[in-house]
C-alpha angles and dihedrals in degrees: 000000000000117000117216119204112192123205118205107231094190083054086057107086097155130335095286092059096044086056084059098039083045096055093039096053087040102041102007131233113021088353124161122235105151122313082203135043092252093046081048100052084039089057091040091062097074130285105046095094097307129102115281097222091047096253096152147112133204112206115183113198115203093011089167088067092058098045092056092049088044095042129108098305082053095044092048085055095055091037091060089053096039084060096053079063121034117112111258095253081054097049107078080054094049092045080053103047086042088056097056097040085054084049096052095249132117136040114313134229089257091047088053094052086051085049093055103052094044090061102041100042131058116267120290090019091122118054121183117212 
């Protein structure tokens, strides 16, 4: 039987917020499922609230919603922190990344979590509504 597990776009208003909305739709009320992209991809593998043999399904409903709260302004605020705490050989890619994220350009917080669950779980597992 496939589990599906719904996030709520409209709930994610920054990064902070989408670790919250994700617990809650993986583990309910006050549930863990990453509080960082790396924590994220870890629980996504099998055994942190998900489905061992993978039977699941992310459906992530107003995603547009989310896109526009995780999108460049997002990704220049966790840039900014990212930066007070890369290591030094990681800090001229993060400026970088940070430059391009206050211009407008590159890939967005909410484009790097797609990007995630696409790679750690099967195909169609993720279904943008």
């Amino acid at each position: 039987m496939t589990v599906t597990y719904v996030i709520d776009g409209s709930e994610v208003t920054g990064l902070e917020r989408f670790w919250e909305v994700v617990g809650e739709a993986v583990n309910g009320p006050g549930g863990y499922f990453g509080r960082n992209l790396d924590a994220f991809a870890d629980c996504l593998s099998g055994g942190m609230g998900t489905p061992d043999d993978a039977d699941f399904v992310i459906e992530w409903r107003d995603h547009a919603a989310s896109a526009g709260a995780l999108g460049h302004e997002e990704t220049a605020r966790h840039l900014r922190r990212t930066l007070d705490r890369a290591h030094a050989t990681g800090r001229e890619r993060v400026r970088a990344e940070l430059a391009e994220a206050l211009a407008g350009r590159g890939p967005t917080i909410f484009d790097q979590l797609v990007q995630i669950i696409t790679e750690r779980t099967a195909p169609g597992t993720l279904r943008l509504r």
